[in-house]
C-alpha positions in Angstrom: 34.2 163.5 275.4 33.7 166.5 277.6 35.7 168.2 280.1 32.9 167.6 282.6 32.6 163.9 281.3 36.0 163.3 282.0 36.3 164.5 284.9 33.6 162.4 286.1 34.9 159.6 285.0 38.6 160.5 286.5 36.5 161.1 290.1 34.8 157.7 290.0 38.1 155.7 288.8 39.8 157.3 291.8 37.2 156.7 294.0 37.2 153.4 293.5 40.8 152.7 293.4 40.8 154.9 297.5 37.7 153.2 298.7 39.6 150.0 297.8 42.5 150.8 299.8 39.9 151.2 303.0 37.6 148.6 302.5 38.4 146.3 304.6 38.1 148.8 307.4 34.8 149.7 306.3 31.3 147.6 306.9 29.4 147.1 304.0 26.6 149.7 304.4 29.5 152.0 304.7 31.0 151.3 301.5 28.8 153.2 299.3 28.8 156.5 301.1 32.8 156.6 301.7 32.2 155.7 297.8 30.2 159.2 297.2 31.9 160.9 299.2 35.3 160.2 297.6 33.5 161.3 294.0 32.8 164.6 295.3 35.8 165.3 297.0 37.8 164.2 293.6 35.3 166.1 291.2 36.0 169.3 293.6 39.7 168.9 293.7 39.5 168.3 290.0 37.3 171.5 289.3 39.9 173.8 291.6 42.7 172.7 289.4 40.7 173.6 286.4 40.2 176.7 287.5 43.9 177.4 289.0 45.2 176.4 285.7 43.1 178.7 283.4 44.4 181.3 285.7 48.0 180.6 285.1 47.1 180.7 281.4 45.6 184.0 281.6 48.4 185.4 283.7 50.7 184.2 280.8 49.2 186.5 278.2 49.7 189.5 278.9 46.9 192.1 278.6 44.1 189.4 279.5 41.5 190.0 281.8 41.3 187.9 284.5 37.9 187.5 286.7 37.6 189.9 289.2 40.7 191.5 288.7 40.6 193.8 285.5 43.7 193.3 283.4 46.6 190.7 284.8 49.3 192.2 286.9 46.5 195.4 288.2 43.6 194.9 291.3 40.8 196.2 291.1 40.6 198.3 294.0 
């Protein structure tokens, strides 16, 4: 399984499990969006963690480069 898949299927299980929480305050029609709009929110909180945590790796070894900001520890000015 993917990373991507994964995280997919993390979003949708989540989104589920929140929209539950709410239904009952919700009409029927609105279900599905508040449904979407829960997977994107997940799948972009997901993706930013990725990404934070890749950093923190590459800050760990020294000497890496990082996006953006040459080699860790020095800005690129």
């Amino acid at each position: 399984m993917t990373r991507k898949s994964l995280m997919q299927k993390v979003a949708r299980a989540t989104a589920i499990e929140i929209v539950e929480i709410f239904a009952g305050c919700l009409r029927e029609e609105e279900l599905h969006d508040a449904y979407t709009e829960v997977v994107m929110r997940v799948k972009s909180s997901l993706q930013r963690f990725r990404i934070a945590e890749k950093r923190r790796e590459l800050r760990q070894r020294p000497g890496t480069k990082q996006p953006g900001n040459g080699i860790t520890g020095k800005k690129d000015n």
